[in-house]
C-alpha positions in Angstrom: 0.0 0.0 0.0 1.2 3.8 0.2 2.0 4.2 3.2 2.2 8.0 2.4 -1.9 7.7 2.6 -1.5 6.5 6.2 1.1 9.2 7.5 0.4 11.1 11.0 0.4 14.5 8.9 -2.8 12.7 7.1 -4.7 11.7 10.3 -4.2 14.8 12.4 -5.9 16.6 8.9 -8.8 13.7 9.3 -9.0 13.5 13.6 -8.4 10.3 13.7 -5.9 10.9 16.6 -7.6 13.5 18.1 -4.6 16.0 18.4 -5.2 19.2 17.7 -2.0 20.0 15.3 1.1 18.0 13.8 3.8 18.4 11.8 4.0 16.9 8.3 4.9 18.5 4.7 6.3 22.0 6.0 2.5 23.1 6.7 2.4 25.6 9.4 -1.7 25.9 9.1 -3.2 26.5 12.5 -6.9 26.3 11.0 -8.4 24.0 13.0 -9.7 20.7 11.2 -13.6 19.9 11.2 -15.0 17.6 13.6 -15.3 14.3 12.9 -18.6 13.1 10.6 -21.1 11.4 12.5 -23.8 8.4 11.3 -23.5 5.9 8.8 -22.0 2.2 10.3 -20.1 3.4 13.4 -19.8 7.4 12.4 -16.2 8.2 11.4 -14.8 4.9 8.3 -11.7 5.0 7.1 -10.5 2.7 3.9 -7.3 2.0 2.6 -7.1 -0.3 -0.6 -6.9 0.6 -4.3 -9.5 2.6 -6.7 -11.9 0.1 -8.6 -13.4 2.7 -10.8 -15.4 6.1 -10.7 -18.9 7.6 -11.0 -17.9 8.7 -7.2 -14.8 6.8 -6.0 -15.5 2.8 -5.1 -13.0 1.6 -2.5 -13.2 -2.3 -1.6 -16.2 -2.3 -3.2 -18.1 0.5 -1.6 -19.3 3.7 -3.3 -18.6 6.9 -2.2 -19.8 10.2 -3.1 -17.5 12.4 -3.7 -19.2 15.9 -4.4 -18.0 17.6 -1.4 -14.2 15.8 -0.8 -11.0 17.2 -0.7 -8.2 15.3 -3.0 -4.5 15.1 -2.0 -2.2 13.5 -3.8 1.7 13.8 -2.7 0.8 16.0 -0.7 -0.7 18.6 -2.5 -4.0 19.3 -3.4 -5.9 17.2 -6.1 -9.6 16.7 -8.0 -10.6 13.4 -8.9 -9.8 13.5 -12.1 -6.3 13.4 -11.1 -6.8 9.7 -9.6 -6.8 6.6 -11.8 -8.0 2.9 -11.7 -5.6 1.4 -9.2 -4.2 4.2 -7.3 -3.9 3.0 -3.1 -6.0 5.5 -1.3 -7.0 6.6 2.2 -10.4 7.7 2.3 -12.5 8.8 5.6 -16.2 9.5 5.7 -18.6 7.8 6.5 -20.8 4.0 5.3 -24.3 4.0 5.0 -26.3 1.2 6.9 -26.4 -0.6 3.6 -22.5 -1.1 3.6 -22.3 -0.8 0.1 -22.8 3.4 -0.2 -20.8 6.4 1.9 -19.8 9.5 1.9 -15.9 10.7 1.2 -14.9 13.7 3.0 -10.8 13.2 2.2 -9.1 11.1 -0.3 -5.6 10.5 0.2 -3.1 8.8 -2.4 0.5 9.1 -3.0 2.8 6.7 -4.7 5.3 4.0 -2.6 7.9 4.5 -5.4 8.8 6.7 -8.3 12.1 6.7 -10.5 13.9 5.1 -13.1 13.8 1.5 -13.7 16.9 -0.5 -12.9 16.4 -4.0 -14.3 13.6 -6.2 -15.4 13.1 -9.9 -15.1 10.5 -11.1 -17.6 10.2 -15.1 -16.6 9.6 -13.9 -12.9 7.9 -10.4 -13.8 9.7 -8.2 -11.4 11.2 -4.6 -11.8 13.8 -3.0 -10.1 13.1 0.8 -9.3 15.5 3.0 -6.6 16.3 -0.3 -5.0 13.2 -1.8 -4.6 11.9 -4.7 -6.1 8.3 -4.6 -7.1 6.8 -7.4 -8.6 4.4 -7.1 -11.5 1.0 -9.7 -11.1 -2.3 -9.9 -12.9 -3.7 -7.6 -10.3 -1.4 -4.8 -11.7 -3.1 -1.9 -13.7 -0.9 -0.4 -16.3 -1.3 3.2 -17.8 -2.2 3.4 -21.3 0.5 5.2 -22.5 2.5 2.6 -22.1 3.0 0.4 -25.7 2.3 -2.2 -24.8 0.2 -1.5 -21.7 2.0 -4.7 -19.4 5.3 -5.1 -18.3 6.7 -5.8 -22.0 6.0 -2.1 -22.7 8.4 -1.0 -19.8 12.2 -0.6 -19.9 15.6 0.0 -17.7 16.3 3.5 -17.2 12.5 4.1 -17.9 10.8 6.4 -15.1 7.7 4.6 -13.8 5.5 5.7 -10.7 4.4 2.7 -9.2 1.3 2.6 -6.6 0.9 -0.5 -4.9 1.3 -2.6 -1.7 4.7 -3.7 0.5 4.7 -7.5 1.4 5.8 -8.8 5.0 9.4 -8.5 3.7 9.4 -5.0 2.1 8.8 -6.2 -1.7 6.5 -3.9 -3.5 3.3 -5.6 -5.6 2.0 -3.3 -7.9 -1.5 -2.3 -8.5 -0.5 0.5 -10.9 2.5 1.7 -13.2 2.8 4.8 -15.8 5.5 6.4 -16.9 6.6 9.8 -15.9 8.7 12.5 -17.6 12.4 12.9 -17.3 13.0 15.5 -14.5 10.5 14.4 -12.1 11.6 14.2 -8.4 12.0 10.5 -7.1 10.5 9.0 -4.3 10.5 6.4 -2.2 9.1 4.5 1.1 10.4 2.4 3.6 11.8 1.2 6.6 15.1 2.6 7.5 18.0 0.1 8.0 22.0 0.7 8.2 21.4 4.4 9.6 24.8 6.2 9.9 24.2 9.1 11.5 28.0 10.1 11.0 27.4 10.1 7.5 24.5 10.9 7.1 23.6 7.8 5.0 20.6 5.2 5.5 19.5 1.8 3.4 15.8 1.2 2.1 16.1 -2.1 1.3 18.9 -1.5 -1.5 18.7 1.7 -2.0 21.5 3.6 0.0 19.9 7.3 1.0 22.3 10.2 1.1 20.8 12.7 3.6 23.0 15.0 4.1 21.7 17.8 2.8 17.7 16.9 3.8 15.2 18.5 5.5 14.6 16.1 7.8 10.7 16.6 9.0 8.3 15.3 11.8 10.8 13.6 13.7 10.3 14.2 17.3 13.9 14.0 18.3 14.8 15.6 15.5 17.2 12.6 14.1 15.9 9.3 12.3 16.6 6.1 13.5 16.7 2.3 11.9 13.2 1.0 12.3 11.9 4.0 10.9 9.4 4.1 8.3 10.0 7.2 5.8 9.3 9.0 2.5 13.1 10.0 0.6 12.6 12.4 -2.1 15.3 13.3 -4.1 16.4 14.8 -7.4 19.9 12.5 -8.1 22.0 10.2 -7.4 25.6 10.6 -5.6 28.9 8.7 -7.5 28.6 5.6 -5.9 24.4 5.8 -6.9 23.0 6.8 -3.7 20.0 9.0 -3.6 20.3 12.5 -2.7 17.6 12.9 -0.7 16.6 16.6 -0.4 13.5 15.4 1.8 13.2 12.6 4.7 10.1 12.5 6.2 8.9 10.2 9.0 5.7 8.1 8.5 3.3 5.9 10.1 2.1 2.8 8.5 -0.5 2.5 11.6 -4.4 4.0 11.5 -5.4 5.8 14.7 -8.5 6.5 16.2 -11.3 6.3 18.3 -12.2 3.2 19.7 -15.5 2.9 16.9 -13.9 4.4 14.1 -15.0 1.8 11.3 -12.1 0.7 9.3 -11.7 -1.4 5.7 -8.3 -2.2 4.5 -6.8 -4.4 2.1 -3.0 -5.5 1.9 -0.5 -8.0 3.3 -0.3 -9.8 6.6 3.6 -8.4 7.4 3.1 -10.3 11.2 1.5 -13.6 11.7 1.7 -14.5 15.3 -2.2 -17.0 15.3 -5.4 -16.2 13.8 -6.2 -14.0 16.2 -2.9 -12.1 16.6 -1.6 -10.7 13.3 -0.8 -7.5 11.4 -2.1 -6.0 8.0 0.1 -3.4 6.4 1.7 -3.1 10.0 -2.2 -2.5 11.5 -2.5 -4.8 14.4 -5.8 -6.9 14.0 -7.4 -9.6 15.6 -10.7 -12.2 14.7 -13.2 -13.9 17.2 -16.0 -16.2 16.9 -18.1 -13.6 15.6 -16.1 -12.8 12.8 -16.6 -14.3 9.1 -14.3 -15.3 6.9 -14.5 -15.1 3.0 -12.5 -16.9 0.3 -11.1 -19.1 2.8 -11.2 -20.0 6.7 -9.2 -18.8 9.2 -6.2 -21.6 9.2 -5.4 -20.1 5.5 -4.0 -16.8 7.3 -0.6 -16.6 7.6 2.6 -14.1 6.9 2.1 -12.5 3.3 -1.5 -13.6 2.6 -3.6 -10.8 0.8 -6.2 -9.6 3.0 -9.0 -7.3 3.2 -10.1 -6.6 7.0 -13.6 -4.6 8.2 -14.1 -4.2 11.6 -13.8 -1.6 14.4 -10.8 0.2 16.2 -11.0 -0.8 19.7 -10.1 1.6 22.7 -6.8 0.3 22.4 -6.7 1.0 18.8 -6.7 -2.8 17.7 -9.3 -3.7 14.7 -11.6 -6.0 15.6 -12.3 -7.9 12.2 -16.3 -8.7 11.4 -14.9 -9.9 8.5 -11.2 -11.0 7.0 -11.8 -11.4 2.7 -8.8 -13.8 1.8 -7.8 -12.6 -1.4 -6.4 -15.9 -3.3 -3.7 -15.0 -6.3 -4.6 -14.6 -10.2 -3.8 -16.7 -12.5 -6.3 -16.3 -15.9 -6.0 -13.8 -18.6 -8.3 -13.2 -21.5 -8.1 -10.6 -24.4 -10.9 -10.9 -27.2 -13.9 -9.9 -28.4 -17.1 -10.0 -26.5 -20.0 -12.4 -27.5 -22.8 -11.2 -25.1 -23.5 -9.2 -22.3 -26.2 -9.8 -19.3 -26.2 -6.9 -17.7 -29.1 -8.0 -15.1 -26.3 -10.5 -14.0 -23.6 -8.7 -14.8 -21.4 -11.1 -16.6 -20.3 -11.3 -20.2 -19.0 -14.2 -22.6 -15.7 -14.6 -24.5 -14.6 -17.0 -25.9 -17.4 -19.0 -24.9 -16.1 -18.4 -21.1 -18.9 -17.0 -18.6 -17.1 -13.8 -17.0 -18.5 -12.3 -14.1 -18.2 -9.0 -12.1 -19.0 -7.7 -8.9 -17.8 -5.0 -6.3 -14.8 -5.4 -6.1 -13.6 -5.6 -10.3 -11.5 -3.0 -11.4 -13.0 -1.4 -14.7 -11.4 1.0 -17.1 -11.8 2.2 -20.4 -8.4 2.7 -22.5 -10.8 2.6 -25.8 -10.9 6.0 -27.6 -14.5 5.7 -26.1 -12.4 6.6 -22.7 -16.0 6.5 -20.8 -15.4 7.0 -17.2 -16.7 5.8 -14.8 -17.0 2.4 -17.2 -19.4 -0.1 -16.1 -21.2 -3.6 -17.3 -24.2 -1.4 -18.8 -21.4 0.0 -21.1 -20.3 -3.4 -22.5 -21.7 -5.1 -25.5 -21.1 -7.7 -28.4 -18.2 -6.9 -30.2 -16.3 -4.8 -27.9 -12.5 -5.6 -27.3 -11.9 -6.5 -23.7 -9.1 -7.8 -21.4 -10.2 -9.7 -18.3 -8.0 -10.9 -15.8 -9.0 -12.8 -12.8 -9.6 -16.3 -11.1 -12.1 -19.2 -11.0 -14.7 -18.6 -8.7 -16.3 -20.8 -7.2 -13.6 -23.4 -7.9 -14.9 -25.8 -10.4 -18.1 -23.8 -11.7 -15.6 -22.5 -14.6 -16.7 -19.3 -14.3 -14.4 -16.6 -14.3 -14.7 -13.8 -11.8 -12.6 -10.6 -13.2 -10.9 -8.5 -10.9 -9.8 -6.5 -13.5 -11.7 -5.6 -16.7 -10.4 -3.2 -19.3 -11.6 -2.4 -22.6 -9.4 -1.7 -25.5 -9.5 -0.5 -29.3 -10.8 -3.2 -31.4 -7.8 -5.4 -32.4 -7.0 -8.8 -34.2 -4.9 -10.2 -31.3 -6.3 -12.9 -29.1 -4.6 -14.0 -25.8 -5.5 -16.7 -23.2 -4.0 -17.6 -20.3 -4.9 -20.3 -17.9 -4.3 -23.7 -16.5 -4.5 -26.7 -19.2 -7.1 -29.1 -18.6 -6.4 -31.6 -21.6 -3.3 -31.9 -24.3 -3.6 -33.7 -27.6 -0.6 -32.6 -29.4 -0.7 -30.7 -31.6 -3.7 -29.0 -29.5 -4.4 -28.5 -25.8 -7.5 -27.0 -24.0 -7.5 -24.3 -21.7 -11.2 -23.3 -19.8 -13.0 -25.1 -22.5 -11.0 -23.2 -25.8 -8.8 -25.5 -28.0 -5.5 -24.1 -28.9 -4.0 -25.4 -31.8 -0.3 -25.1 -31.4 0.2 -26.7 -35.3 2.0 -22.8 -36.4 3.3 -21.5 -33.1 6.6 -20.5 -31.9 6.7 -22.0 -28.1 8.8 -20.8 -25.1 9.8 -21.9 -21.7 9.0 -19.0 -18.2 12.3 -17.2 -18.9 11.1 -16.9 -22.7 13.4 -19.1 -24.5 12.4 -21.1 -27.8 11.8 -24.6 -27.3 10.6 -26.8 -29.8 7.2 -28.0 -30.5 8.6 -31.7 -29.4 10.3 -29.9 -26.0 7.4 -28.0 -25.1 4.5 -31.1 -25.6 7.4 -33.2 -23.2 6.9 -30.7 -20.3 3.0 -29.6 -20.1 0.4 -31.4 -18.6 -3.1 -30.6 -17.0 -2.6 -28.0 -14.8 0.4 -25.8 -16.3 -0.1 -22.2 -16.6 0.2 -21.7 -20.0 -0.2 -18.5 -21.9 -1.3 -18.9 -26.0 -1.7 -16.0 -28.2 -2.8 -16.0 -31.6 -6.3 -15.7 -33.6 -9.6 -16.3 -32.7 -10.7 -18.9 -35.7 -14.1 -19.9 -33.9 -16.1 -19.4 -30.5 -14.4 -21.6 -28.5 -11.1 -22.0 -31.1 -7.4 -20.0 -31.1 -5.3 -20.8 -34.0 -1.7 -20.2 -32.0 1.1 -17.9 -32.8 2.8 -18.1 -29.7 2.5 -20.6 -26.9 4.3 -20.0 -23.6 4.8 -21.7 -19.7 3.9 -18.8 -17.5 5.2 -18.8 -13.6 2.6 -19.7 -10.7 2.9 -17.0 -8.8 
């Protein structure tokens, strides 16, 4: 997540704390902040996860208007227009009793890193930006300026801004990319480790931070420290590549508040002690008998399980989960055109695969048509969609999207998913038939094996990726055939 969403500068704005001023971002404003809303599910919500789509702003899967809320983003002052599909945000308002609708008064978002790419690996789909390693999944939104829009249409020394979510050891998984210009500032977040306060030097995983000539703001002894969790913002890099920071700013990766204050947030378990004692983007949580579990039960919790947690802060600032939403990994990809649309149910067919949507699917238009907010009651025959998600339930073969994008009409035709029959020269994949008979085939780290190689090593249940032409409804005549990693 952005943990720049969740700083203390942030919550004294919303009250969460209660304190009347803090420091954060060179403000000096002594305007005192509005009181806290009241109604809704417990009066004052706070969520943290990333943008599904617009039309207001829907947050883990709740809608909320946004007519009267004030947009930050890095700090400074925003509109919503300025927000994309993906972005992590901090929002605070209020839910209605219904739990589906609310009412934003702030939306937070910031970035968790920004600046020039360093490496790429391809077979295990990981970039390397200011020393951090964020990994690229099929949860991952990517701006449309890139060519293509995925990870093939990035490269080193590129400048990305990346918003996503740190893992229980400090890797980065991305839930949105775009390129930025050359001469922006660079940014990162993390905990502090190495500090040598003699030479003014700290580590962010592998980034070495130069801070010597920093401001160094909203530390309360003035000096940071290893354990630290911090924004570095800097311009360039010293000889031996170090970042020049020209900011350091302490952060808190924690939500405050009033014992009440309603809270939804998605990420990473980063401590697993039981399944009543564990952390969520460093937010101490814990589950009772009350509390429900979806997509799983409560012995599937562990360190670095995807999460999303609604429940209550109690008076000691623990959330008490009603409900933990175990958020299982993505393995299926689809890009082709659409054969129908039922809207009343809100699922669509492609290549004579039943996709469905709810809540929580990400859409987005990157069509000329660029509507915004894009929903199901925009969809019909013929458009030119790209669906990635899971099956859900398992074995009903349907395929619930958590992301759905629609595209400019194009030839291409892509599958991925896990092969349920081979009879070389074809294999089947969700019920489609691949024939393989013209294609170029590769191994995970994209190396050309031969048609002989590659029917020697798959079997039912390999993640395998074809792309090619769509030569009936349920048909794909193959270009290229490749293993993808299980992630």
């Amino acid at each position: 997540m952005t943990f720049k969403s969740i700083t203390g500068a942030i919550f004294c704005a919303l009250i969460l704390s209660g304190l009347g001023a803090c420091g954060g971002g060179g403000s000096t404003s002594t305007t005192p902040p509005p009181p806290p809303p009241t109604g809704g599910i417990s009066g004052l919500s706070v969520a943290v996860g990333p943008i599904n789509t617009f039309g207001s702003v829907v947050v883990n899967g709740v809608h909320y208007d946004t007519s009267t809320t004030t947009f930050t983003i890095d700090g400074l002052a925003a509109v919503e227009s300025d927000l994309d599909v993906g972005d992590i945000v901090t929002l605070t308002g209020t839910i209605d009793d219904n739990g589906t609708t609310g009412t934003a008064d702030t939306v937070v978002s910031d970035d968790v890193v920004k600046g020039p790419i360093e490496s790429i690996d391809l077979a295990t789909s990981q970039v390397v930006v200011l020393g951090q390693t964020v990994f690229v999944t099929l949860d991952t939104s990517f701006d449309d300026s890139l060519s293509p829009a995925s990870i093939d249409g990035l490269g080193v020394g590129m400048i990305i801004e990346v918003n996503g979510q740190i893992d229980a050891v400090g890797n980065i998984v991305a839930t949105r990319i775009e390129p930025k210009p050359a001469g922006t500032q660079f940014e990162v977040h993390g905990t502090v480790s190495g500090n040598d306060s003699a030479n003014f030097v700290f580590s962010i995983n592998n980034l070495v931070v130069n801070y010597s000539g920093a401001m160094l703001n909203d530390f309360t002894s003035g000096q940071l420290a290893d354990g630290d969790f911090v924004e570095a913002k800097g311009v360039s890099f010293g000889p031996a590549g170090e970042l020049m920071a020209t900011i350091v700013e302490l952060e808190s990766t924690t939500i405050s508040g009033d014992s009440g204050t309603h809270v939804e947030i998605e990420g990473f378990i980063t401590r697993f002690a039981s399944a009543t004692d564990f952390d969520v983007s460093g937010n101490p949580v814990t589950t009772n008998t009350s509390t429900v579990f979806e997509g799983g039960v409560a012995a599937d919790l562990g360190l670095n399980i995807k999460v999303e947690v609604d429940g209550d802060l109690d008076a000691n600032g623990l959330l008490v989960a009603d409900k933990v939403d175990i958020r299982r990994s993505k393995a299926i990809r689809s890009v082709a055109i659409v054969d129908s649309v039922d809207t009343v149910n809100e699922s669509l067919i492609m290549l004579g695969i039943n996709f469905t949507t709810d809540e929580l699917t990400r859409f987005e238009d990157k069509s000329n048509a660029d509507v915004r907010p894009l929903t199901i009651n925009d969809l019909n025959a013929g458009d030119y969609l790209e669906i990635r998600g899971a099956e859900f339930p398992a074995g009903s073969g349907q395929i619930l999207a958590t992301i759905l994008e629609r595209n400019d009409v194009d030839t291409r035709t892509e599958l991925q998913g896990f092969v349920e029959a081979v009879s070389q020269p074809s294999l089947t994949i969700l019920g489609v038939t691949i024939d393989t008979s013209g294609a170029v085939f590769r191994d995970v780290d994209n190396s050309v094996l031969t048609s002989a190689q590659f029917f020697s090593m798959v079997g039912v249940n390999s993640l395998v990726k074809a792309r090619g032409t769509e030569t009936g409804d349920t048909t794909i005549t193959a270009t290229e055939i490749e293993f993808e990693l299980q992630l």
